[in-house]
KOLMITOR-602920 format. One record per residue (C-alpha): residue number from 1; residue in three letters; x negated, y negated, z negated. Coordinates in steps of 0.1 Angstrom, whole numbers, padded with zeros to 4 digits. Layout:
KOLMITOR-602920
ATOM,NUM,ALA,X,Y,Z
...
END
This chain:
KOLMITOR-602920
ATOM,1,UNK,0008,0284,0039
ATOM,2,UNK,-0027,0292,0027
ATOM,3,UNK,-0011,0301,-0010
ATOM,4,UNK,0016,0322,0007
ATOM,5,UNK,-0016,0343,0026
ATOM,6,UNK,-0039,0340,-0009
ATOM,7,UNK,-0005,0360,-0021
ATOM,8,UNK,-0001,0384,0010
ATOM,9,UNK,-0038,0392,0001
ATOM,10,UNK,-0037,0400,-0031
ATOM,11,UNK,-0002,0421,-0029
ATOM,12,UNK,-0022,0441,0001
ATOM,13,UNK,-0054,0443,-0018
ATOM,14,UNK,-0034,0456,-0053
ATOM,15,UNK,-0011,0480,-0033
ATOM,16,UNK,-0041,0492,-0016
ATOM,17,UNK,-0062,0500,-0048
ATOM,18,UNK,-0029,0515,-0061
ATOM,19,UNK,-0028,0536,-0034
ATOM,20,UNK,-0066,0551,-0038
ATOM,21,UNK,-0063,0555,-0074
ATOM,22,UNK,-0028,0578,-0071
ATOM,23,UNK,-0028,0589,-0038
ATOM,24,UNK,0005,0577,-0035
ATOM,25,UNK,0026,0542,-0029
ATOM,26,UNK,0056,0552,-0044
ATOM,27,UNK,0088,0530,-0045
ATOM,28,UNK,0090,0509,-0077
ATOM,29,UNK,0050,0498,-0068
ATOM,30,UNK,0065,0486,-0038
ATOM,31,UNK,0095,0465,-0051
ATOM,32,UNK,0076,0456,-0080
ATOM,33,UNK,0045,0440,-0060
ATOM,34,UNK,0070,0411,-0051
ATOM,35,UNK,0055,0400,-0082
ATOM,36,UNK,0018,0406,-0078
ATOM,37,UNK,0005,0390,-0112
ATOM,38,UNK,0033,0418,-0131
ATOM,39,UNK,0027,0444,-0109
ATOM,40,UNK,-0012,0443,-0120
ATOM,41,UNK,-0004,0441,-0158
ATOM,42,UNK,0025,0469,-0157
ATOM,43,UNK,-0002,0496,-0136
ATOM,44,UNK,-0025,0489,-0159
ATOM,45,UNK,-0008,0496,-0191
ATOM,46,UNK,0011,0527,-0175
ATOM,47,UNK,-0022,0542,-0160
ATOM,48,UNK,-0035,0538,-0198
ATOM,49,UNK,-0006,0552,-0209
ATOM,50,UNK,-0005,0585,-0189
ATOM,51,UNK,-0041,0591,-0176
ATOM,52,UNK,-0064,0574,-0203
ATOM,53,UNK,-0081,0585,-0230
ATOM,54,UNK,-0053,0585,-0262
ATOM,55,UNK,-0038,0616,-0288
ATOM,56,UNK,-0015,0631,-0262
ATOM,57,UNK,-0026,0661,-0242
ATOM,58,UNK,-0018,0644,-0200
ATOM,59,UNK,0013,0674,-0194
ATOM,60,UNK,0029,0663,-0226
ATOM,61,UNK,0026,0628,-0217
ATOM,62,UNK,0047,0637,-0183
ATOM,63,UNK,0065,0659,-0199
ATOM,64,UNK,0076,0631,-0225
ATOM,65,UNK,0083,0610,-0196
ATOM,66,UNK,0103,0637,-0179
ATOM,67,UNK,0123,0640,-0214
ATOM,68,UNK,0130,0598,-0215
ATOM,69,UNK,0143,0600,-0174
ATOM,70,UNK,0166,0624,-0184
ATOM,71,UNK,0183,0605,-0211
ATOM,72,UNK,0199,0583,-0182
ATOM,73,UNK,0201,0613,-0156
ATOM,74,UNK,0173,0592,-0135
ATOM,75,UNK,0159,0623,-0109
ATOM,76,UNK,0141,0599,-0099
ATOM,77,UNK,0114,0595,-0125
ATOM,78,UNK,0119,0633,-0134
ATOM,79,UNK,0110,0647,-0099
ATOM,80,UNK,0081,0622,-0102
ATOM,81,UNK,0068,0636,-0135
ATOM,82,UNK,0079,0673,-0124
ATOM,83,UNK,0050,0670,-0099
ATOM,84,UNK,0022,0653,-0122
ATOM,85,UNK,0031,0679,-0151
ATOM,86,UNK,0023,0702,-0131
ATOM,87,UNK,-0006,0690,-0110
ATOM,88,UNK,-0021,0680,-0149
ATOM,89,UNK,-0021,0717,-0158
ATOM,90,UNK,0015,0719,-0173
ATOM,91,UNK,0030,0758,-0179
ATOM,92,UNK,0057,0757,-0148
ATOM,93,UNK,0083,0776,-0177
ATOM,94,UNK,0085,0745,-0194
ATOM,95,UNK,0104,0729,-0167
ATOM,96,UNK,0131,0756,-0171
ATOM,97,UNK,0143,0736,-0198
ATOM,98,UNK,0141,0724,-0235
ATOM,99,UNK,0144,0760,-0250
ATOM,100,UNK,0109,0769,-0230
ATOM,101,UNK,0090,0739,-0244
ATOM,102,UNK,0072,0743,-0278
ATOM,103,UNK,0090,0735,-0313
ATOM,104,UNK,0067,0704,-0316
ATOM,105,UNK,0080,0688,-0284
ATOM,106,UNK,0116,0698,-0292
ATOM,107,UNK,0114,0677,-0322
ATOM,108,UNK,0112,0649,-0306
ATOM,109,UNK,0145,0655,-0291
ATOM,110,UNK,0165,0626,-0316
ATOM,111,UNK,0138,0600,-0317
ATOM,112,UNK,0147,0603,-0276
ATOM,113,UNK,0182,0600,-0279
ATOM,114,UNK,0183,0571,-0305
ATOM,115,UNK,0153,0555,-0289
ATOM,116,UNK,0175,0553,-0253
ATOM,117,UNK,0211,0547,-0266
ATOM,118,UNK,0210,0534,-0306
ATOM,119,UNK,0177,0522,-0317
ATOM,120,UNK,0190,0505,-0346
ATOM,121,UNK,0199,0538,-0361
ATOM,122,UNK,0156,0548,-0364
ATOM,123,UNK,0149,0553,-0399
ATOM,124,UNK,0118,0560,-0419
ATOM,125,UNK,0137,0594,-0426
ATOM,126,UNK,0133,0603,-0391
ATOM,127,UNK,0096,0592,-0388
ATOM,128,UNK,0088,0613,-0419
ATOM,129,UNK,0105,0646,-0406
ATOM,130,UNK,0082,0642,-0377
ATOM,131,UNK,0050,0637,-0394
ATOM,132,UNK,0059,0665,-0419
ATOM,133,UNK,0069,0693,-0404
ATOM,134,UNK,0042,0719,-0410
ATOM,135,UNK,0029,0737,-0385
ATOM,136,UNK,0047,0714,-0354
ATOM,137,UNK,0036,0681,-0373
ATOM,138,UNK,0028,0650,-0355
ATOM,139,UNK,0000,0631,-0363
ATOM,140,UNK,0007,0593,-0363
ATOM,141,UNK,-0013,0588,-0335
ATOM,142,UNK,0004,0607,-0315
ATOM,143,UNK,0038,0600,-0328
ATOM,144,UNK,0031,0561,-0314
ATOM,145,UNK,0020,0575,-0278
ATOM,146,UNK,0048,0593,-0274
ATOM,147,UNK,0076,0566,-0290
ATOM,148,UNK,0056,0539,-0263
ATOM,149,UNK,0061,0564,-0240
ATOM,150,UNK,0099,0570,-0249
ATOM,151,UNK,0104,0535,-0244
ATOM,152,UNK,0085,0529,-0216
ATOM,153,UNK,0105,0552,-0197
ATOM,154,UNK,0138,0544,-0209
ATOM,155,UNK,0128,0508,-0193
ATOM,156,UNK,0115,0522,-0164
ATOM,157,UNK,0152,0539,-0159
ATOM,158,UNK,0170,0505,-0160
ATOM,159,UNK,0143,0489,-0134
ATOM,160,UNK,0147,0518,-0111
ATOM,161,UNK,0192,0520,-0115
ATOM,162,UNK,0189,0482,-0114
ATOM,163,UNK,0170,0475,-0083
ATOM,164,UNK,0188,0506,-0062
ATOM,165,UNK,0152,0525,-0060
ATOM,166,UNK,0157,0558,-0040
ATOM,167,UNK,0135,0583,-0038
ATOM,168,UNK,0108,0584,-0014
ATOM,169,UNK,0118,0599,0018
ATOM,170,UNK,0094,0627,0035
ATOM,171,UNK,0065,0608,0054
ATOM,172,UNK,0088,0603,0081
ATOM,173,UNK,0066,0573,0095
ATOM,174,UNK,0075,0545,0119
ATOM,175,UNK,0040,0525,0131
ATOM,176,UNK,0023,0544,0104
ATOM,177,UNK,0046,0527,0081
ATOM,178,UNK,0069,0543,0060
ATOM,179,UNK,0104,0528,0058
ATOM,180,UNK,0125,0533,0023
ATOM,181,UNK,0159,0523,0014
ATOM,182,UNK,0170,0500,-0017
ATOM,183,UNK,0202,0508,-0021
ATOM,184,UNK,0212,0498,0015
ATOM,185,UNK,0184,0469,0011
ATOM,186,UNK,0147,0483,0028
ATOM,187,UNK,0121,0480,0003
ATOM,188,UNK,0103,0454,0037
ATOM,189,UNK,0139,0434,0030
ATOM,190,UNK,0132,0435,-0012
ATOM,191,UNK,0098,0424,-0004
ATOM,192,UNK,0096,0399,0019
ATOM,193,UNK,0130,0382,0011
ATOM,194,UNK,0143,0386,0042
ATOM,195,UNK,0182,0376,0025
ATOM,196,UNK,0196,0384,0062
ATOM,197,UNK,0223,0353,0054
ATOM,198,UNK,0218,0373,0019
ATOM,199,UNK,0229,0405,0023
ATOM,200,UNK,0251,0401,-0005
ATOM,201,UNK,0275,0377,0007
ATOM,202,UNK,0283,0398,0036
ATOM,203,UNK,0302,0425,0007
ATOM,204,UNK,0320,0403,-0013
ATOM,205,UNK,0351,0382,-0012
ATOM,206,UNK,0330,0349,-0017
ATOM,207,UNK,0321,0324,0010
ATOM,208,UNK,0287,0306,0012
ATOM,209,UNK,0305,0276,-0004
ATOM,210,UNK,0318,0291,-0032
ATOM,211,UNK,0284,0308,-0042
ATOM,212,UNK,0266,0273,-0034
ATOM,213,UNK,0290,0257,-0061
ATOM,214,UNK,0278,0286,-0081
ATOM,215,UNK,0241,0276,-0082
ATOM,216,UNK,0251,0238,-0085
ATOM,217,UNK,0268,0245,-0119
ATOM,218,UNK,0245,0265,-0130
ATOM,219,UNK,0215,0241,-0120
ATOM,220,UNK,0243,0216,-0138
ATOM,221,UNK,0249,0234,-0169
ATOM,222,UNK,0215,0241,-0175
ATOM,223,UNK,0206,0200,-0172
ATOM,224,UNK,0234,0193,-0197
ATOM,225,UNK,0222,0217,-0221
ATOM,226,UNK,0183,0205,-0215
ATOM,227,UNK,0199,0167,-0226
ATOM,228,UNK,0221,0181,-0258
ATOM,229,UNK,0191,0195,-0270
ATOM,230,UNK,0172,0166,-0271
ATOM,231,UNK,0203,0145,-0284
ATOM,232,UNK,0214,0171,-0314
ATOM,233,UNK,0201,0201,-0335
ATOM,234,UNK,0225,0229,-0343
ATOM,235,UNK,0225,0238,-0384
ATOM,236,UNK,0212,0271,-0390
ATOM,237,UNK,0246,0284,-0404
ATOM,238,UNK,0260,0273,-0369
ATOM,239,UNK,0233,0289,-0348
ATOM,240,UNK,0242,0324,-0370
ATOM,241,UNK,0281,0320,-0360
ATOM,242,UNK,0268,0313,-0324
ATOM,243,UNK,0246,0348,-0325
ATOM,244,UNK,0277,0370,-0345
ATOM,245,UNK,0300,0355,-0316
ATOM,246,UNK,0277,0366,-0290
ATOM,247,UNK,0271,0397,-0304
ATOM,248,UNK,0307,0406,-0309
ATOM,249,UNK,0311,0394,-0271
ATOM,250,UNK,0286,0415,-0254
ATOM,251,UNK,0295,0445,-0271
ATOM,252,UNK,0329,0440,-0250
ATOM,253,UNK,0311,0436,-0222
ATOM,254,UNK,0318,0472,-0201
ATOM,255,UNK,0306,0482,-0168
ATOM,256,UNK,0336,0464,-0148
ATOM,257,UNK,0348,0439,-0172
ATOM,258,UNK,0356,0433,-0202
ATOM,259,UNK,0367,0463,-0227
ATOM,260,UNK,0400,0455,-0248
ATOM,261,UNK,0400,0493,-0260
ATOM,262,UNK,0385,0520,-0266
ATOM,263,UNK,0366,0542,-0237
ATOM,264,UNK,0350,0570,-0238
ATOM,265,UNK,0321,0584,-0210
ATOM,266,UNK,0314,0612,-0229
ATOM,267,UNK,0330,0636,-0200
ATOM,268,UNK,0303,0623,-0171
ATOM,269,UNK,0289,0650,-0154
ATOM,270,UNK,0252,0658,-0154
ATOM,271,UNK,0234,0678,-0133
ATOM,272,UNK,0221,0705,-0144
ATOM,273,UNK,0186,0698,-0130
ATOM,274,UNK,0188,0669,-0155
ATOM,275,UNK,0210,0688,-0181
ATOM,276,UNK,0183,0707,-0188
ATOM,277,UNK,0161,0684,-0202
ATOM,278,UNK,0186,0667,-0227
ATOM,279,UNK,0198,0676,-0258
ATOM,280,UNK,0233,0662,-0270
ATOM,281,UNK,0245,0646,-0231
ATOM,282,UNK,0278,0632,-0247
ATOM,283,UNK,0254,0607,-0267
ATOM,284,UNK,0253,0574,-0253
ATOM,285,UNK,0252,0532,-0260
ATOM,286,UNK,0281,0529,-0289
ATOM,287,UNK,0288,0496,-0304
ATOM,288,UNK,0309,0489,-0334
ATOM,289,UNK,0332,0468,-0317
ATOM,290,UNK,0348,0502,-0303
ATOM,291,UNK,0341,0525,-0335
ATOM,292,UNK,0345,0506,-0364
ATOM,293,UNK,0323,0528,-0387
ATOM,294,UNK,0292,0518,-0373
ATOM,295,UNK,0284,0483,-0377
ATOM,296,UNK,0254,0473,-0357
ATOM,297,UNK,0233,0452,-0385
ATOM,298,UNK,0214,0423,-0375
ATOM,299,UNK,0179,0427,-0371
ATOM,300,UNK,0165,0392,-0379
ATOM,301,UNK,0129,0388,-0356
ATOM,302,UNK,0113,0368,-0378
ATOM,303,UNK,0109,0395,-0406
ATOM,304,UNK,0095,0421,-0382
ATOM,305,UNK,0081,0407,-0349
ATOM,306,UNK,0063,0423,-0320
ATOM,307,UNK,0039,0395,-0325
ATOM,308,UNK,0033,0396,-0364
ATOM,309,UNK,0041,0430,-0370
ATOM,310,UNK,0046,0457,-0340
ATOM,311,UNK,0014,0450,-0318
ATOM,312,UNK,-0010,0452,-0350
ATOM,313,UNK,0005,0484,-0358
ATOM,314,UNK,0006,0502,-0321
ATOM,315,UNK,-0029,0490,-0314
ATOM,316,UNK,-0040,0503,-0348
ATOM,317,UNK,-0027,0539,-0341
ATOM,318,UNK,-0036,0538,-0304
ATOM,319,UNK,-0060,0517,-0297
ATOM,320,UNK,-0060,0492,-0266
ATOM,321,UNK,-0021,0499,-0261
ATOM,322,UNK,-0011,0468,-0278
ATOM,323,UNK,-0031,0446,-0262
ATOM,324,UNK,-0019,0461,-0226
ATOM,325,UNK,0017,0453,-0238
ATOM,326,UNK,0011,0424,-0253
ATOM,327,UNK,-0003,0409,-0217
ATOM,328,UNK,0027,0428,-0201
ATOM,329,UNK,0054,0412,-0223
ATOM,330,UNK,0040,0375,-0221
ATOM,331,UNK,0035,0379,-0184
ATOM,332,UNK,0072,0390,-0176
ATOM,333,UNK,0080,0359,-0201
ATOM,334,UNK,0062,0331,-0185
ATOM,335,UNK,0062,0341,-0147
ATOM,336,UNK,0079,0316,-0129
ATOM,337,UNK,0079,0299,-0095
ATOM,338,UNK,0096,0268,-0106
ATOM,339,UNK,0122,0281,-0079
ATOM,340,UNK,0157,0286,-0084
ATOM,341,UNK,0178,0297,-0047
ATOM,342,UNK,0173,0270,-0027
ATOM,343,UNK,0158,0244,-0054
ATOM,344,UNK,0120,0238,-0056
ATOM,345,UNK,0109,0221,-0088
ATOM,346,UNK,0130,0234,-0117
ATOM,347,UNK,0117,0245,-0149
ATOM,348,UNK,0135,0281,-0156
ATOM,349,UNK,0124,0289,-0189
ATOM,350,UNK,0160,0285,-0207
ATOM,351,UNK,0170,0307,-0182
ATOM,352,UNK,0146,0333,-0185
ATOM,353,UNK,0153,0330,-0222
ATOM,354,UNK,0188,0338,-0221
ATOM,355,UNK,0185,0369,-0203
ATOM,356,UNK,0155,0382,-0225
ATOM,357,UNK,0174,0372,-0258
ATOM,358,UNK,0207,0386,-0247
ATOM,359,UNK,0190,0422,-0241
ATOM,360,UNK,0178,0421,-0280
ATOM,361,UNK,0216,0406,-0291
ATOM,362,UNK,0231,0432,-0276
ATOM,363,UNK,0205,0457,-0299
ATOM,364,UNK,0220,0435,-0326
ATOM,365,UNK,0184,0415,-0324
ATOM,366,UNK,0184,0380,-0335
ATOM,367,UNK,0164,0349,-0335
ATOM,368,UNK,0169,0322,-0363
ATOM,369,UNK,0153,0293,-0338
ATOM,370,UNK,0175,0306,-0308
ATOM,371,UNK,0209,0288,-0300
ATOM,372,UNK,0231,0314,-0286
ATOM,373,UNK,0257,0290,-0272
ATOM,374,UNK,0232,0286,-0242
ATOM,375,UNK,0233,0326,-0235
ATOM,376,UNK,0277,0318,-0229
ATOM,377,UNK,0268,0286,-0210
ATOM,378,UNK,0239,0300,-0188
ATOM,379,UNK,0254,0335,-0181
ATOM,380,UNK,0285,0340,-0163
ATOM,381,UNK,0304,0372,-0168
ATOM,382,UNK,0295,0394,-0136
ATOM,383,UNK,0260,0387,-0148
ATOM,384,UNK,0264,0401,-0186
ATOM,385,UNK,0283,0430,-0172
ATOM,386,UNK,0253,0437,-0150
ATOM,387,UNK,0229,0430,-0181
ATOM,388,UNK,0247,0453,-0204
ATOM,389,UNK,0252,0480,-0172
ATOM,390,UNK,0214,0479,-0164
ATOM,391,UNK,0205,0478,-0201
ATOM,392,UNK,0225,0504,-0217
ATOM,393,UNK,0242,0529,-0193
ATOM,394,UNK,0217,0525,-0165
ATOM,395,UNK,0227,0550,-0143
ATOM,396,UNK,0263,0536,-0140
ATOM,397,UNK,0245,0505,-0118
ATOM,398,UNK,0261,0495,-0085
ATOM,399,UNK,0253,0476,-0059
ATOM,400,UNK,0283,0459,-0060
ATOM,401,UNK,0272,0448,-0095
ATOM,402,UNK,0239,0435,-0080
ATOM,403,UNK,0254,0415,-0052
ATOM,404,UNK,0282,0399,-0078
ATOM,405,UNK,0261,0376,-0097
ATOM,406,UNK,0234,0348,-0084
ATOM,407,UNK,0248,0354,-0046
ATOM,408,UNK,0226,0325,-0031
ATOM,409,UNK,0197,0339,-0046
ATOM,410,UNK,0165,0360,-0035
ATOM,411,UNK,0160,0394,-0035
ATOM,412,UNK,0128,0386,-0052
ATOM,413,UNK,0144,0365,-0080
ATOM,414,UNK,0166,0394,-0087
ATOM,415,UNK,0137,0421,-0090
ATOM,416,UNK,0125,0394,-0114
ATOM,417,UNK,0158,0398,-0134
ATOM,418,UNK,0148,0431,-0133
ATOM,419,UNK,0119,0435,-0148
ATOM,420,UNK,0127,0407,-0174
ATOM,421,UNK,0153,0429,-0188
ATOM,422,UNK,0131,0463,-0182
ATOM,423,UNK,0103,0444,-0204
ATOM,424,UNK,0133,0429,-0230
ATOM,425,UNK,0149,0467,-0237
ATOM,426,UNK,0112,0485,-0240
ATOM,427,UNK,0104,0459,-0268
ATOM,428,UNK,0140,0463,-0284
ATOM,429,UNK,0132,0503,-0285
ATOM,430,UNK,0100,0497,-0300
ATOM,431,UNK,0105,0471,-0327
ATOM,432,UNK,0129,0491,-0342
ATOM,433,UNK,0109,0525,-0335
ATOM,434,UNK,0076,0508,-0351
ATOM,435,UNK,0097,0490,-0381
ATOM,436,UNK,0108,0525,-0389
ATOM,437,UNK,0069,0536,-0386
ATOM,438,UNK,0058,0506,-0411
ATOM,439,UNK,0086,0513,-0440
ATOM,440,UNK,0075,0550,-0433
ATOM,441,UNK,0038,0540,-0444
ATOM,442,UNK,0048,0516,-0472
END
């Protein structure tokens, strides 16, 4: 009881200083501070990222923002950043649209769109017709704000489609305290756990029983593959089949099910509010599975890392930011409870592992010292479809997605999902984005 208080404490005291420092509590802070220890490390790397000292002017740093949100129609974030361009001394025109902005910003327009749908595709080409364009050149410094901004935004859209975060309502206050809606959850309900028999069971076609048998084989399946580990190594040829095969099977992984042909989203309707901010809408997440001439090559971690390679780099252009990052990807990583549902002592780091390292296989990301067989036996289908859904088209989340997998467990444990696959995309976006910077400088 007196670590559940210590908690309370520290949520109220962060959410507090939150509060002071932007004059506003807004949503995400709120589902987020489920996990005070993240919550802490995320404000303090996006309050260095948009109001610190760095090369980016603070409108085009909101304005940047406002660019990334729109790549997933998320009116959300964009309505958010609307008000702090402005409020930071942005030119109102701007906001008309892309054809207002200046030829420098415009540029960035296909670093955006691969950044947020194909990452893979980033070449040194692209870096150097940033940095060389005359006049509307970017200096490197400010090219690596803005790509960590990109990315950080693109994340930012899965956390916000994945968790059901609606916008703020007016301060329509009950008690002096202002109610919000997740997605038919209340952000007090996302908080505090309050599972009301788990909200979730009450939608779908499942019994208690049946999702209690579900957390049984999972807490099973994870044992047995704890145990084959420690009887047998896979060869290194066999853990590569295991990645191609996983690979090949997440890029068949469609909102809904599984994809035996081709589709095609290219006809969704935007809005024009958001329309207006995006350049090329029909560009989206493609895999090669459905075009056949664009094979999604393997990116193998170990010869470009985040730890080796990527943070040296982004902290050498602009400075701190690494470091901020860094803290913010390891503490994502390693948070844990030791909780899984119901169960109280259970060590959930495979777990957590298969749903960062499936993120990076499906951006064709592998590690050589990772068995993928445990992604297949550790994540059941209605989960990857989720995963890819939050990860890739974002805004095509439901909340019947959200209630199909994990249906005994907490709220909270699902926010952690969340942000575990938030943190997993950004660094995707940026390894590739800063591998593209490094071949640029060699």
């Amino acid at each position: 009881k007196v670590m559940q208080a210590n908690g309370l404490d520290e949520r109220t005291n962060l959410l507090v200083e939150e509060y002071s420092t932007s004059g506003r509590l807004d949503n995400i802070t709120q589902v987020m501070s489920i996990h005070t220890q993240y919550l802490e490390s995320f404000l303090r790397s996006q309050f260095y990222m948009l109001r610190m000292d760095g090369p980016l002017p603070l409108p085009y740093r909101h304005y940047i923002a406002i660019m990334a949100a729109a790549r997933h129609q998320c009116s959300y974030l964009i309505n958010m950043h609307v008000d702090e361009f402005l409020k930071t001394g942005g030119i109102a025109e701007w906001l008309n649209g892309l054809e207002y902005i200046p030829q420098r910003l415009k540029n960035l327009n296909e670093i955006n769109k691969l950044l947020a749908h194909r990452p893979w595709l980033i070449t040194k080409e692209h870096i150097q017709k940033l940095v060389k364009t005359g006049e509307n050149n970017w200096s490197l410094p400010e090219l690596v704000h803005a790509v960590v901004l990109l990315a950080h935004y693109h994340a930012l859209a899965s956390f916000v489609f994945g968790s059901g975060i609606n916008p703020e309502r007016d301060p329509d206050t009950s008690n002096g305290v202002r109610l919000i809606a997740v997605n038919n959850f209340c952000v007090c309900d996302l908080a505090n756990d309050n599972n009301i028999e788990n909200a979730s069971l009450t939608s779908s076609n499942f019994g208690i029983a049946d999702s209690l048998s579900e957390l049984e084989a999972l807490m099973e399946r994870m044992k047995r593959l704890q145990e084959d580990k420690e009887d047998e190594e896979a060869s290194q040829e066999e853990m590569a089949t295991r990645f191609e095969k996983e690979k090949k099977e997440s890029l068949l992984v469609i909102s809904g099910g599984i994809c035996t042909f081709p589709v095609s989203f290219d006809d969704e309707i935007v809005s024009t509010d958001v329309s207006r901010y995006i350049e090329d809408p029909g560009f989206g997440y493609k895999d090669f599975a459905r075009r056949g001439e664009e094979h999604l090559p393997t990116f193998r971690a170990q010869d470009y890392t985040w730890e080796n390679h990527g943070f040296s780099l982004v902290n050498r252009l602009y400075s701190d930011i690494g470091h901020l990052l860094d803290e913010k990807f390891r503490m994502v990583y390693n948070l844990t409870y030791n909780t899984m549902a119901t169960h109280e002592d259970v060590d959930t780091t495979m777990l957590r592992r298969a749903l960062f390292n499936y993120v990076h296989c499906m951006y064709g990301i592998r590690y050589d010292d990772y068995d993928y067989g445990e992604v297949n036996q550790l994540l059941e289908r209605s989960l990857k479809v989720y995963i890819k859904t939050v990860t890739c088209y974002p805004e095509r989340t439901t909340k019947r997605m959200y209630d199909s997998y994990w249906r005994q467990f907490k709220h909270s444990e699902k926010v952690h999902v969340n942000l575990l696959l938030m943190e997993a995309r950004m660094q995707a976006e940026l390894l590739y984005a800063l591998r593209a910077i490094t071949r640029h400088l060699t």
